[in-house]
C-alpha positions in Angstrom: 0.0 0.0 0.0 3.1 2.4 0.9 3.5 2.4 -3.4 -0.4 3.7 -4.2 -0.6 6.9 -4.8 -3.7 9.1 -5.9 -2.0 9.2 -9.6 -2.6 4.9 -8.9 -4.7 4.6 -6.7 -6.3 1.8 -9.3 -4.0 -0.6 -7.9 -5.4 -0.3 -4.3 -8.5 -2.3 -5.3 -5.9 -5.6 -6.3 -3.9 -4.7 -3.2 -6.6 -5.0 -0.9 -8.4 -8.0 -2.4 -5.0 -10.0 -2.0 -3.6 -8.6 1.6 -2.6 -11.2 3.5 -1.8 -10.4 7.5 1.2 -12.2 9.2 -1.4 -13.7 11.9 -3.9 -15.1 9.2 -0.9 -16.4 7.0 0.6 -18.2 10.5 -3.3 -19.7 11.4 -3.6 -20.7 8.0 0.0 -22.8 7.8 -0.6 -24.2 11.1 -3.8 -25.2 10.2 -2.8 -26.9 6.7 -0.5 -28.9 8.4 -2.1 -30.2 11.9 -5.5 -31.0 10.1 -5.3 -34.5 10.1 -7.8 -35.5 6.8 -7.0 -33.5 4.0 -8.9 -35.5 1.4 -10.6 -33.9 -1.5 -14.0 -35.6 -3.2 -11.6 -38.8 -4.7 -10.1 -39.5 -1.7 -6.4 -37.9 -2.4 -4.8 -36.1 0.5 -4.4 -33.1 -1.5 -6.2 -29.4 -1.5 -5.3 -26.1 -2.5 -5.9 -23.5 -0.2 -6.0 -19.8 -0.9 -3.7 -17.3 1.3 -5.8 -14.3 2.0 -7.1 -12.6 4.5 -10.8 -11.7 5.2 -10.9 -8.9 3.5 -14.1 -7.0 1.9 -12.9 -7.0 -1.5 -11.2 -10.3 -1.9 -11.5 -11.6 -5.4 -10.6 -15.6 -4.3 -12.7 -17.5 -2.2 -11.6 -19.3 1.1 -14.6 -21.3 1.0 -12.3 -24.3 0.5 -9.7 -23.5 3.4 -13.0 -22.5 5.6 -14.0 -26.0 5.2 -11.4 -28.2 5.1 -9.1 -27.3 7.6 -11.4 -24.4 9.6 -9.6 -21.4 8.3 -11.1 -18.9 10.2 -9.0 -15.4 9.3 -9.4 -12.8 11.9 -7.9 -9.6 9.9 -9.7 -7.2 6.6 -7.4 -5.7 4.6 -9.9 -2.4 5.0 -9.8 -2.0 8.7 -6.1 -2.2 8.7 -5.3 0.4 6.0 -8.4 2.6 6.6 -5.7 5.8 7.4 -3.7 5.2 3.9 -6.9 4.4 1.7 -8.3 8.0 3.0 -4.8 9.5 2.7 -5.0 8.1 -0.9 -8.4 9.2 -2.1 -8.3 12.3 -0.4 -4.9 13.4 -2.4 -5.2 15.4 -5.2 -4.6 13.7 -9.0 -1.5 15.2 -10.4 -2.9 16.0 -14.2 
């Protein structure tokens, strides 16, 4: 977020959507690895779990990671960088 700037401020929307906080990433590893049945509808101890946090415009799902190993991410990429995204939109655009 430190790069967006008003002049690309189009890149916050990706930014946000793919934040991932260090406590969400650490629950989600633990998790993938103490959950003891990891098997997907054949039977194959195999998943693939998406590293995001819960954040309101996330553009992949953690249905899957929810499910499976009870991903339960406690941070939103909105809430952390509400001061920068005002900073941001509140700038002026150079012309």
């Amino acid at each position: 977020m430190n790069d967006i700037t008003a002049d690309n401020y189009h890149k916050m929307h990706r930014a946000l959507g793919a934040y991932l906080s260090v406590r969400d990433q650490v629950q989600l590893f633990v998790k993938s690895i103490e959950t003891e049945n990891i098997e997907d509808e054949n039977g194959i101890p195999f998943q693939i779990f998406y590293g995001i946090s819960d954040n309101s415009h996330k553009f992949w799902s953690i249905a899957n990671a929810r499910k499976v190993i009870g991903y339960a991410p406690e941070d939103n990429s909105a809430f952390r960088f509400a001061e920068r995204i005002a900073e941001i939109l509140k700038a002026p655009e150079d012309d």
